[in-house]
NUDOPA-923920 format. One record per residue (C-alpha): chain; x, y, z. Coordinates in nm, 3 decimals. Layout:
<rs>
<r><mol>A</mol><c1>X</c1><c2>Y</c2><c3>Z</c3></r>
...
</rs>
This chain:
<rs>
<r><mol>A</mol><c1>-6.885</c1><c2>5.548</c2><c3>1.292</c3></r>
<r><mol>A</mol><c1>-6.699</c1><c2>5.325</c2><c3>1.527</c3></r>
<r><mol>A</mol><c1>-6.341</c1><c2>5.304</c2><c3>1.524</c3></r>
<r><mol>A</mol><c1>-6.166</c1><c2>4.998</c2><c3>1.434</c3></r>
<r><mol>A</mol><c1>-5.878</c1><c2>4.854</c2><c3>1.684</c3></r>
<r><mol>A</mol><c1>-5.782</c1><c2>4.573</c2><c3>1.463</c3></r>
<r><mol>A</mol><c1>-5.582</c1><c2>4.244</c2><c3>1.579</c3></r>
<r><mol>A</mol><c1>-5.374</c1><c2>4.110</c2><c3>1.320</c3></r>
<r><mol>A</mol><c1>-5.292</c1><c2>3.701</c2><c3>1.358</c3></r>
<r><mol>A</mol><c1>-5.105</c1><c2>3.501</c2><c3>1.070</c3></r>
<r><mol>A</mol><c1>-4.961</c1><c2>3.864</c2><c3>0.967</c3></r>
<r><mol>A</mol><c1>-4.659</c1><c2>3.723</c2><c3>0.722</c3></r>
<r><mol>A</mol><c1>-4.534</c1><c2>4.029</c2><c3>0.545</c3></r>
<r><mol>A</mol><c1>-4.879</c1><c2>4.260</c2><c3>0.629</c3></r>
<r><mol>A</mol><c1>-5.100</c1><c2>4.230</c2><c3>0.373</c3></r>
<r><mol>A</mol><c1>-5.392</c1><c2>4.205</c2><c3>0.545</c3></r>
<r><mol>A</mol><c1>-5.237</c1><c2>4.570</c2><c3>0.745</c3></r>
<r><mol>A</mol><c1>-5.192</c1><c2>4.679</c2><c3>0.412</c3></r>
<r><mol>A</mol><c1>-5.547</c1><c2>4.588</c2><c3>0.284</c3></r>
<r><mol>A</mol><c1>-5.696</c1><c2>4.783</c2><c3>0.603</c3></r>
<r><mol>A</mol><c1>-5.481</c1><c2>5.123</c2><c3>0.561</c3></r>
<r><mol>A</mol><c1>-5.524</c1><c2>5.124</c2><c3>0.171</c3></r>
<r><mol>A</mol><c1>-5.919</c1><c2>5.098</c2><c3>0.253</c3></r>
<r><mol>A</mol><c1>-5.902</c1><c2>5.440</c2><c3>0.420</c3></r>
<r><mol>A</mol><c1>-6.138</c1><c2>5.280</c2><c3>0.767</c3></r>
<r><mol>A</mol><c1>-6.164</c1><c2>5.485</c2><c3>1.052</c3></r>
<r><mol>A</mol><c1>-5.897</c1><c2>5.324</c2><c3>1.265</c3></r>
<r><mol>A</mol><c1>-5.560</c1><c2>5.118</c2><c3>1.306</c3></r>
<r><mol>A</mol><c1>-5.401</c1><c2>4.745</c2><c3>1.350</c3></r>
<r><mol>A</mol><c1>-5.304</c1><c2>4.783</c2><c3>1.738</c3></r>
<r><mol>A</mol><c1>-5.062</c1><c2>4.460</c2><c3>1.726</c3></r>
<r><mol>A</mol><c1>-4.978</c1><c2>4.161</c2><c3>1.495</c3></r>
<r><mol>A</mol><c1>-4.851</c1><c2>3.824</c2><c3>1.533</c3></r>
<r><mol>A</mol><c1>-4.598</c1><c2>3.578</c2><c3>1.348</c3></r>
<r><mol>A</mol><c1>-4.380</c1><c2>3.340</c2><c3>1.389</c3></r>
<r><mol>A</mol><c1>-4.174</c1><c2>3.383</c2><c3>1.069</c3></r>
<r><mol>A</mol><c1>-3.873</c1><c2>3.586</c2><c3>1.114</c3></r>
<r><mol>A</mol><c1>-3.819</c1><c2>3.708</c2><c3>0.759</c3></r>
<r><mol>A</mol><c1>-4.130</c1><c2>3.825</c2><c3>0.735</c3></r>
<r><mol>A</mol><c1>-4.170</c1><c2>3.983</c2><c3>1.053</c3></r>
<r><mol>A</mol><c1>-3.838</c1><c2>4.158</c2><c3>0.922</c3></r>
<r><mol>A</mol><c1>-4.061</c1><c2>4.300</c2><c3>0.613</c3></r>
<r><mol>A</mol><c1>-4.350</c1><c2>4.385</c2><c3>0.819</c3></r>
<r><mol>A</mol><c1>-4.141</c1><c2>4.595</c2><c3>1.036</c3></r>
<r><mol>A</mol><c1>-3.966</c1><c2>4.733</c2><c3>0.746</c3></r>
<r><mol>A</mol><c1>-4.328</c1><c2>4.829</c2><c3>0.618</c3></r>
<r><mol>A</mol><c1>-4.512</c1><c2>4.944</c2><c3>0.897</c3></r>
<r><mol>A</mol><c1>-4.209</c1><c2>5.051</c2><c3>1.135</c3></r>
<r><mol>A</mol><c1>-4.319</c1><c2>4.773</c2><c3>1.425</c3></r>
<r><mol>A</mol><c1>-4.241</c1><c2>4.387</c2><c3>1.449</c3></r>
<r><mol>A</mol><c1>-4.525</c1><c2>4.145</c2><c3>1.502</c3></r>
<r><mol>A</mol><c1>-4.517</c1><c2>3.943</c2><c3>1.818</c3></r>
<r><mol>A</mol><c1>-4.353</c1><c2>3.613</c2><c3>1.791</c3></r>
<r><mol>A</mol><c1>-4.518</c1><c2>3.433</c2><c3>2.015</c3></r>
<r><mol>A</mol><c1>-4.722</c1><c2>3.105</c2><c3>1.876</c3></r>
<r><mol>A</mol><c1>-5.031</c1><c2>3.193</c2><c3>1.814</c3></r>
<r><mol>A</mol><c1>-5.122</c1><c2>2.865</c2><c3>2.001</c3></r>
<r><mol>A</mol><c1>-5.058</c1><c2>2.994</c2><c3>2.346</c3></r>
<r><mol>A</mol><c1>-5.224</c1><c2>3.330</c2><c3>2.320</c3></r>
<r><mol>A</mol><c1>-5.508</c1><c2>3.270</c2><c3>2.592</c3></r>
<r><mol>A</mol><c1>-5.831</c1><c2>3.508</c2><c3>2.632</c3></r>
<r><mol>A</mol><c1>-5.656</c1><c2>3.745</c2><c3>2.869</c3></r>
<r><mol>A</mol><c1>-5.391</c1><c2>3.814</c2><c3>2.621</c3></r>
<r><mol>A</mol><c1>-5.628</c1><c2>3.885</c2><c3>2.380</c3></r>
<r><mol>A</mol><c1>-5.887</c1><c2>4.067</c2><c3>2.524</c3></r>
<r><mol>A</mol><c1>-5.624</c1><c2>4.324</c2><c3>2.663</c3></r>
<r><mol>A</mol><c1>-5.609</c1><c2>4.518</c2><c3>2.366</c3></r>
<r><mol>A</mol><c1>-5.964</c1><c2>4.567</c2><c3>2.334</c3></r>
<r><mol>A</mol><c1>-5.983</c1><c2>4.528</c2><c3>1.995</c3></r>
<r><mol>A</mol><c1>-6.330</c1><c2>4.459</c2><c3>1.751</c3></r>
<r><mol>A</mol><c1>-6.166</c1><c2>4.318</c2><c3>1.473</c3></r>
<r><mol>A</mol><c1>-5.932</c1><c2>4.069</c2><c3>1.378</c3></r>
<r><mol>A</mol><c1>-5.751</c1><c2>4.038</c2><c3>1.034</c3></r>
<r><mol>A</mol><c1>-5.679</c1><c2>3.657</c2><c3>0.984</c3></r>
<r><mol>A</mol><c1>-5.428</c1><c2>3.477</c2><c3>0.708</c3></r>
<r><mol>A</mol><c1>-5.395</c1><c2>3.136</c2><c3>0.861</c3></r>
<r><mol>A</mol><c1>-5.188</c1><c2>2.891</c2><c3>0.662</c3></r>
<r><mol>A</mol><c1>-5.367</c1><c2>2.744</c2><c3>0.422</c3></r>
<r><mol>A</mol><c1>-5.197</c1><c2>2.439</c2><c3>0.336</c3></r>
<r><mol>A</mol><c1>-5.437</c1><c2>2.191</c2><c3>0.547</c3></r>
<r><mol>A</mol><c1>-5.725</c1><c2>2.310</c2><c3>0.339</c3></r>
<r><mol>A</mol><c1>-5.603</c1><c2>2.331</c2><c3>-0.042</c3></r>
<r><mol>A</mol><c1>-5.597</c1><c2>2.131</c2><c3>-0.324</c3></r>
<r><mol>A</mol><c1>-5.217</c1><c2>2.170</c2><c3>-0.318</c3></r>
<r><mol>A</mol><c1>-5.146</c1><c2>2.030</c2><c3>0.050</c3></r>
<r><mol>A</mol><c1>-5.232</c1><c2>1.757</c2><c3>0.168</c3></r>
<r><mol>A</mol><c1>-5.585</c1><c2>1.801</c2><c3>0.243</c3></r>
<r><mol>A</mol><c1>-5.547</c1><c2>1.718</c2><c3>0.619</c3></r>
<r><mol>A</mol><c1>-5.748</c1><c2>1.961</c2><c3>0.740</c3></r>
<r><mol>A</mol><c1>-5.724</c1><c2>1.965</c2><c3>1.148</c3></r>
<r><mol>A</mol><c1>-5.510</c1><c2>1.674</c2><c3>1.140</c3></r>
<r><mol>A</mol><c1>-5.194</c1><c2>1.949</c2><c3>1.047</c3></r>
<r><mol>A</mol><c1>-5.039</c1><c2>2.088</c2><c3>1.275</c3></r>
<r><mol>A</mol><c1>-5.080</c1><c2>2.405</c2><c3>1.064</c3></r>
<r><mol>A</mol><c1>-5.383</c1><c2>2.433</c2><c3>1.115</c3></r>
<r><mol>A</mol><c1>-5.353</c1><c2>2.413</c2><c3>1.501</c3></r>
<r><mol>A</mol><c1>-5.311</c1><c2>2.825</c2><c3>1.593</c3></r>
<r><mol>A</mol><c1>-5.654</c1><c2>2.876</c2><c3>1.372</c3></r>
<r><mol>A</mol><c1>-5.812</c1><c2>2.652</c2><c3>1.558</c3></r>
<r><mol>A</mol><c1>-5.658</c1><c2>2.797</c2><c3>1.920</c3></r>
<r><mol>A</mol><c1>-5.790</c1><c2>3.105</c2><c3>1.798</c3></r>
<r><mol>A</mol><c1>-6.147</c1><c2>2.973</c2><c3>1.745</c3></r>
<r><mol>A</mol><c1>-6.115</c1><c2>2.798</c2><c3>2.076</c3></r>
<r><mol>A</mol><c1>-6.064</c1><c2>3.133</c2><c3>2.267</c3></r>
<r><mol>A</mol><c1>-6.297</c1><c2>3.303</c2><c3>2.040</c3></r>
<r><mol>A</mol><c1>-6.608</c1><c2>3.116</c2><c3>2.221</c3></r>
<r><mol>A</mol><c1>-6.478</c1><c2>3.221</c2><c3>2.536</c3></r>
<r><mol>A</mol><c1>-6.444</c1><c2>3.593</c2><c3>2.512</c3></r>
<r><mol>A</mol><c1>-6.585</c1><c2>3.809</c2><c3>2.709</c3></r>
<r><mol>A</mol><c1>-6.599</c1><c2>4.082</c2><c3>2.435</c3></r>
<r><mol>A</mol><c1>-6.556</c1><c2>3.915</c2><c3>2.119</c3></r>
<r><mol>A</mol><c1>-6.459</c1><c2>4.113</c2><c3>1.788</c3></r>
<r><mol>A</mol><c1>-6.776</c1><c2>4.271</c2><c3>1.580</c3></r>
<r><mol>A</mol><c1>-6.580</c1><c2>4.189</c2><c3>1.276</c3></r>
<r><mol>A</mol><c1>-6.312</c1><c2>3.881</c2><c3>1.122</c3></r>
<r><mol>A</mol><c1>-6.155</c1><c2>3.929</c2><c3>0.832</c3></r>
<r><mol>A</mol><c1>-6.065</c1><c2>3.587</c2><c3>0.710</c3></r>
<r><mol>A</mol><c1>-5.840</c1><c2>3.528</c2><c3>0.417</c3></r>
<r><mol>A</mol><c1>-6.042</c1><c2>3.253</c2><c3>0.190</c3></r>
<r><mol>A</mol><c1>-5.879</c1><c2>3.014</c2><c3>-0.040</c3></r>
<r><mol>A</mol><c1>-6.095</c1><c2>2.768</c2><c3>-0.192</c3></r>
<r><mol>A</mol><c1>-6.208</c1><c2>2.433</c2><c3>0.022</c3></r>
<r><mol>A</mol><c1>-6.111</c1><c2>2.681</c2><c3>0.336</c3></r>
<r><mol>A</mol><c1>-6.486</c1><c2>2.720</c2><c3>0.359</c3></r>
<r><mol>A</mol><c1>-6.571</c1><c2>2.362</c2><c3>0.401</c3></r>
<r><mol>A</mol><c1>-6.322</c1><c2>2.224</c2><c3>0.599</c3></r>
<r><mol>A</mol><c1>-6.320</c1><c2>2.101</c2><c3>0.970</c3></r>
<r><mol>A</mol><c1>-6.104</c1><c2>2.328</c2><c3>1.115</c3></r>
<r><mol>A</mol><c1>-6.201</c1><c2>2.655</c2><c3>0.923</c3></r>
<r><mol>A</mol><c1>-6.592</c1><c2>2.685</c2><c3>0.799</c3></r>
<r><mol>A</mol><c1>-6.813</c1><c2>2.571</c2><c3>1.005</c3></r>
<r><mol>A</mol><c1>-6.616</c1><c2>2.624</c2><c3>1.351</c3></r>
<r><mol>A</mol><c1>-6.556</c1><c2>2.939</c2><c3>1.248</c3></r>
<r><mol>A</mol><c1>-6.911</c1><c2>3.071</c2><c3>1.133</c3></r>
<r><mol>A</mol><c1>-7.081</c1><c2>2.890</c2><c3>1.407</c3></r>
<r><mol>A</mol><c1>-6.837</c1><c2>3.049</c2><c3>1.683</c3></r>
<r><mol>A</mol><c1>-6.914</c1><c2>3.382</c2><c3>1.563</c3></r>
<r><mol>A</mol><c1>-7.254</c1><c2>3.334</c2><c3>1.505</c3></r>
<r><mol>A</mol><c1>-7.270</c1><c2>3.196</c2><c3>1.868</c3></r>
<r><mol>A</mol><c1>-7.105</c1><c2>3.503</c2><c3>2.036</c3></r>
<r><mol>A</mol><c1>-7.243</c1><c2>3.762</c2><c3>1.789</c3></r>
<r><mol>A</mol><c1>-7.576</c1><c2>3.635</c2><c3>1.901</c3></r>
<r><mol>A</mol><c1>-7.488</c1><c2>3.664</c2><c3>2.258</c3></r>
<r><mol>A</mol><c1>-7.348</c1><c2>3.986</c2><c3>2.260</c3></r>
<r><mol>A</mol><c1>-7.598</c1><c2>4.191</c2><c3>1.988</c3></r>
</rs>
């Protein structure tokens, strides 16, 4: 069985991290990322590390790909998507990072073999989540398989 090296984006206080360990997988969450200071203060107080601050937004392929990592744990915001935001889909500037993300995603030389995407409902049909996301995938998983 392969070993996971899991990248963890969106991380807030870890649940996602939390998810993985608790499921007992062959493997570990190499680094995280968040902007959010509190909860980069409770992730760190949980797993003994702080996520990386940096914006999501700039991370470029070579940052990514460094860490050689087949899996990527994902809790955008979800506040462009649901029925309690404002529906604005790629038009907020929440939903920007995701969409970096995606953007490097169909670049990669070495793409993850798995994403973990937290879902929240309309998240699957929206612009800047469903379809980009499934296609882009699809696209390098096809490539690479």
């Amino acid at each position: 069985m392969t070993s996971i090296r899991a990248l963890e984006f969106f991380s807030g206080i870890g649940g996602l991290h939390f998810g993985f360990n608790a499921s007992g997988a062959n493997g570990q969450v190499l680094e995280s990322f968040d902007m959010n200071q509190q909860a980069n203060d409770t992730y760190k107080l949980s797993f003994g590390k702080s996520p990386i601050s940096r914006g999501i937004d700039r991370l470029m392929v070579k940052d990514i790909e460094k860490y050689n990592a087949n899996c990527w744990l994902m809790s955008p915001p979800c506040q462009p998507y649901t029925r309690g935001g404002k529906l604005l889909d790629d038009q907020d500037n929440r939903a920007k990072p995701l969409l970096h993300l995606l953007d490097q995603l169909e670049k990669m030389k070495t793409p993850p073999q798995y994403l973990f995407l937290e879902n929240v409902k309309n998240f699957e049909v929206r612009k800047a989540t469903g379809e980009n996301t499934l296609q882009a995938y699809h696209e390098q998983q096809e490539t690479f398989n």
